[in-house]
C-alpha positions as CSV (number, residue, x, y, z in Angstrom):
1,X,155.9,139.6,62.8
2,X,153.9,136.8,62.5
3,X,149.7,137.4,60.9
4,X,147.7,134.6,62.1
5,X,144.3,134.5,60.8
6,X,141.5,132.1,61.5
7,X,138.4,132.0,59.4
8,X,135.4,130.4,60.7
9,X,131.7,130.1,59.7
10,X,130.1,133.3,61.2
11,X,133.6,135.6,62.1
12,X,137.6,136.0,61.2
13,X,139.3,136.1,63.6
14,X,143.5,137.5,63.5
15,X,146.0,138.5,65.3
16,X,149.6,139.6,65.2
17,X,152.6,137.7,66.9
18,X,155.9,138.7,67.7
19,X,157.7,136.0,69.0
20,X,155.1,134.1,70.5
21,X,153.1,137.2,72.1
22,X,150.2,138.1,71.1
23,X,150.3,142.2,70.2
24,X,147.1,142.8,69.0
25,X,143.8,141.0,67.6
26,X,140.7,141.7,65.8
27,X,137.3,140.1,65.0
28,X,135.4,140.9,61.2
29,X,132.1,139.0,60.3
30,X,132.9,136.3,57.5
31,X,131.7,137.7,54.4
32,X,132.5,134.9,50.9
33,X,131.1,138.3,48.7
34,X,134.6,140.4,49.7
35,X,137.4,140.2,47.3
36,X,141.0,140.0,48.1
37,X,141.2,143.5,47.8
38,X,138.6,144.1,50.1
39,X,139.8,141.6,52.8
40,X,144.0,143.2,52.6
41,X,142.7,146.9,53.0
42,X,140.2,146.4,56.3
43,X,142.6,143.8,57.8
44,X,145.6,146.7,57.1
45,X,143.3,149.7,58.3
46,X,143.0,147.6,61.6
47,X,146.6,147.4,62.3
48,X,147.3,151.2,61.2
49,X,144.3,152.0,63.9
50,X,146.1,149.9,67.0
51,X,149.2,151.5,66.0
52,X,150.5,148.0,63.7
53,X,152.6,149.0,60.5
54,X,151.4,146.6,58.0
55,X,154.9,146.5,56.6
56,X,156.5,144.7,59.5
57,X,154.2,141.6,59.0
58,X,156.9,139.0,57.4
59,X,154.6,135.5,58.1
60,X,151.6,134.2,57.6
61,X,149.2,131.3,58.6
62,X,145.4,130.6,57.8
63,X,142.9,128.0,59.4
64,X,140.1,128.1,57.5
65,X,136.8,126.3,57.7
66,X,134.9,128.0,54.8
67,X,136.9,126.4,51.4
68,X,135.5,129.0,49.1
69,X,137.2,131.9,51.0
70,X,141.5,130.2,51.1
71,X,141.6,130.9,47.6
72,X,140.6,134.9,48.8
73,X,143.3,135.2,51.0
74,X,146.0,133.5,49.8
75,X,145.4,135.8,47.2
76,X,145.1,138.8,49.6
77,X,148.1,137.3,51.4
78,X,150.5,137.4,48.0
79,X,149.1,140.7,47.0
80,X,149.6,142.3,49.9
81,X,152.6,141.0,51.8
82,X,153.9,139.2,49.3
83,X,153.9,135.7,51.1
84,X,152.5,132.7,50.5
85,X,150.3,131.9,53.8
86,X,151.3,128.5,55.8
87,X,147.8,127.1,55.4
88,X,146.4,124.3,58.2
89,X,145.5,121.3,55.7
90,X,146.4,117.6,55.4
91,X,150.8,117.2,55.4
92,X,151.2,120.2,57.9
93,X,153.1,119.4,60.7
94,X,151.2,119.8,64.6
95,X,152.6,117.0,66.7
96,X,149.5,115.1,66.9
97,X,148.7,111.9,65.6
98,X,145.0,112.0,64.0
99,X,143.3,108.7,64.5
100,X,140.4,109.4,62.3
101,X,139.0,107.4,59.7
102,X,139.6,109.9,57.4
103,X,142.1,112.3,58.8
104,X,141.3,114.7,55.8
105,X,137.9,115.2,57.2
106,X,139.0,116.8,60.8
107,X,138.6,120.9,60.7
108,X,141.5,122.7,60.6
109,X,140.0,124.5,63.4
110,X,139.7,121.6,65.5
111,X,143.5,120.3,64.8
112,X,144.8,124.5,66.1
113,X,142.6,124.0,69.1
114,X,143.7,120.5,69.7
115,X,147.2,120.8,69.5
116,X,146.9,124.5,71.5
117,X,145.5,122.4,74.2
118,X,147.9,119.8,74.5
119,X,151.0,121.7,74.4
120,X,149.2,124.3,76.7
121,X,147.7,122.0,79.5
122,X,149.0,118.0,78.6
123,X,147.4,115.5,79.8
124,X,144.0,113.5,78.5
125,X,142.1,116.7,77.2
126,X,138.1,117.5,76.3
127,X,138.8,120.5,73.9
128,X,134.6,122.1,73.6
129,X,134.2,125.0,71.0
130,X,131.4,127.0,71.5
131,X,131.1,128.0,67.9
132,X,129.0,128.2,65.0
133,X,128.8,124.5,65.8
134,X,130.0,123.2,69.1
135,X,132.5,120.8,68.5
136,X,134.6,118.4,71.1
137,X,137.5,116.8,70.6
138,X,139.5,114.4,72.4
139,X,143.1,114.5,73.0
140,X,145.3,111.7,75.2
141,X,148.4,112.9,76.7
142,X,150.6,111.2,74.5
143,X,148.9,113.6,71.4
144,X,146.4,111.4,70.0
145,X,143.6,113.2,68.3
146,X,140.8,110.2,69.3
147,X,137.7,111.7,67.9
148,X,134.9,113.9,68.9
149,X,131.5,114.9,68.3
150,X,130.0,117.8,66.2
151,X,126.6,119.7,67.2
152,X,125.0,123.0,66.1
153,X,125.9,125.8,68.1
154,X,123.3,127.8,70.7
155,X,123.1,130.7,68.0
156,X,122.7,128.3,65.2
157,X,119.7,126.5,67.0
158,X,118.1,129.8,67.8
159,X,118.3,131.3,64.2
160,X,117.1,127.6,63.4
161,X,114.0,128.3,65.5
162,X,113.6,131.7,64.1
163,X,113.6,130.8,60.2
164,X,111.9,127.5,60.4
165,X,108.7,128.7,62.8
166,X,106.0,130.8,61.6
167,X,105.6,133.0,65.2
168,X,109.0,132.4,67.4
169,X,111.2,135.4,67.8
170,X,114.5,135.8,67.2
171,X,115.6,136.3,70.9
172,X,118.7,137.4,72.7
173,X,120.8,135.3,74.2
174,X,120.7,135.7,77.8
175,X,120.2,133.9,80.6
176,X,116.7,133.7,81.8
177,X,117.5,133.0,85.2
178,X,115.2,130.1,85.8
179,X,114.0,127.2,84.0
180,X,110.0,127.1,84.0
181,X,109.6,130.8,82.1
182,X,106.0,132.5,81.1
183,X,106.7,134.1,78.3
184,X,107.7,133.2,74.7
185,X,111.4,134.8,74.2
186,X,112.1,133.4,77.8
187,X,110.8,129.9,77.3
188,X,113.0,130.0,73.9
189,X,116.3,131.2,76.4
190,X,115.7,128.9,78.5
191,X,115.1,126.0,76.2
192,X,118.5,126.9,74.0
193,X,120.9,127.7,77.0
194,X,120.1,125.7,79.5
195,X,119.5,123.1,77.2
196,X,123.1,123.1,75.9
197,X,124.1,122.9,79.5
198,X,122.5,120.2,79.8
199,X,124.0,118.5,76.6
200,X,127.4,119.1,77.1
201,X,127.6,117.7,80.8
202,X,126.1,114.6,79.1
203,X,128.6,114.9,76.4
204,X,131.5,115.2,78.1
205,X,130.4,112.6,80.9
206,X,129.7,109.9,77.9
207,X,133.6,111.0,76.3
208,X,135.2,110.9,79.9
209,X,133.6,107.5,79.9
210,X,134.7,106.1,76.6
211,X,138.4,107.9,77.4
212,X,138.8,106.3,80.9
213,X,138.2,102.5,78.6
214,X,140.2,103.4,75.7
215,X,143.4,104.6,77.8
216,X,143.8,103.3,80.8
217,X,142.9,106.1,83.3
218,X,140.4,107.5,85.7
219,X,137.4,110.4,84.9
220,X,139.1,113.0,86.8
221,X,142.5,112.5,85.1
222,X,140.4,114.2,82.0
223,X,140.6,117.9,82.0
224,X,138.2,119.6,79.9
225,X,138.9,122.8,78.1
226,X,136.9,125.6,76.4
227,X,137.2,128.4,73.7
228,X,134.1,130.2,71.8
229,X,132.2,132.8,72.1
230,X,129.4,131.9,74.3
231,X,131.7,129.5,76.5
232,X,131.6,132.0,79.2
233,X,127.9,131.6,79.5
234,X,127.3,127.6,79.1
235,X,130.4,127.8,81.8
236,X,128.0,129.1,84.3
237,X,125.7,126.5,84.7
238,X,127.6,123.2,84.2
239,X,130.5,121.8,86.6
240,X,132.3,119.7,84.0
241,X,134.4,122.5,82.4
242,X,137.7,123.1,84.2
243,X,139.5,126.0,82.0
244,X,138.2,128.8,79.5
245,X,140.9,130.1,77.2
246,X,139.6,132.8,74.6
247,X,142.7,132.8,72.9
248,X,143.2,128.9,72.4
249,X,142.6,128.9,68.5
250,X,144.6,132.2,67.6
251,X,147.7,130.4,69.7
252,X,147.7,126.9,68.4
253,X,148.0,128.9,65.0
254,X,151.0,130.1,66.4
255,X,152.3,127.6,67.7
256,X,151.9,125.7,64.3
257,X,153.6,128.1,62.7
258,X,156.7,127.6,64.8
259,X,156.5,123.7,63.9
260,X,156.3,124.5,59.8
261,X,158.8,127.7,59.4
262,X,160.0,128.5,56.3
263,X,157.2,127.5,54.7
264,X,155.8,130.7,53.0
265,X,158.7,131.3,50.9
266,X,158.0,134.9,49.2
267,X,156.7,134.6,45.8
268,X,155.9,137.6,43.5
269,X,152.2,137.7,42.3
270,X,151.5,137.2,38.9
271,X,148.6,139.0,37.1
């Protein structure tokens, strides 16, 4: 069985493939203090609970977009399966052609939702993650990566808000249900959520724009795809978002894998 584990700035998120289905998956908060040790035994005691024997797991691939915690679980991965992880970095194999000025400089996690994308839907793509940051990227049909744009996610502008003011709360996230609110954690709902909506229809309708030019085709050839935590919610108020697929970046891990097999040889771990 195949462990696929993404790492991202606020949560890890892994799951455990046979074949390409998805058995079972689980969500821990990223944490750069845990050890190796401490990573293998909670990510173990989650498959014992869902009925998982650790034993069985054979492969490995990690996204990560936090560089200080690879070295962690590579480690953890040696120790305690006794592979060497497939890791997402510059030289691994996806399919698409990165045209970038500095291909080293794309996140992993955009090239797994990119390349889940375009072998899941084809055609010219939006990929939106509603992350940490929200981040776009654009994908033609033929599997160029063309670019994107990076912004701060809704949770990271609130907690922005929240550290960086002397007397705004730090609100939940909810929609307010109208735009012209009259009281403080309301007004700060309104101004974050509806706000990103906002953004993003601009966004996209600028990228569907600059796509249309750059290859050849019309606006509503451009399908535009989402993953993230709060896509559900930003969903709700725009019209320019035509798919929401939680599973996106846990599946283009997979489906990576399958394109660089045999490349966590087992290696004993030296002390």
């Amino acid at each position: 069985m195949l462990l696929a584990i993404d790492v991202g700035n606020t949560n890890v998120v892994l799951g455990v493939y046979e074949g390409s289905k998805l058995i079972e998956s689980w969500r821990m908060a990223t944490d750069n203090n845990r050890s190796a040790d401490e990573y293998g035994t909670i990510i173990d005691m989650m498959m014992k609970h869902d009925g998982i024997d650790p034993e069985k797991i054979d492969e490995i691939i990690v996204s990560s977009v936090v560089p200080s915690l690879l070295f962690t679980l590579e480690h953890m991965c040696l120790k305690f399966y006794d592979r060497n992880p497939i890791v997402v970095e510059t030289g691994i194999k996806t399919g698409l052609r990165i045209k970038y000025d500095d291909p080293r400089q794309v996140g992993s996690d955009r090239i797994v939702n990119s390349v889940a994308a375009h072998q899941r839907y084809g055609g010219h793509l939006i990929v939106i993650d509603f992350g940490t940051a929200t981040t776009f990227c654009c994908v033609s049909a033929e599997g160029s990566f063309l670019g994107g744009a990076i912004a701060p996610g809704i949770k990271t502008q609130a907690a922005a808000l929240f550290e960086h003011t002397a007397k705004l709360p730090n609100v939940d996230l909810e929609l307010p249900g109208r735009f012209i609110c009259k009281n403080t954690s309301e007004s700060m709902q309104s101004g974050l959520i509806y706000g990103h909506m906002g953004f993003i229809e601009h966004m996209v309708d600028g990228m569907k724009s600059e796509m249309s030019e750059e290859l050849g085709c019309s606006k509503e050839e451009i399908r535009v795809i989402a993953t993230g935590g709060m896509a559900t919610m930003v969903e709700s108020g725009v019209s320019c978002i035509d798919m929401i697929d939680r599973r996106l970046t846990l599946d283009g891990l997979q489906m990576i894998y399958e394109k660089n097999k045999g490349l966590n040889k087992k290696r004993v771990l030296q002390d």
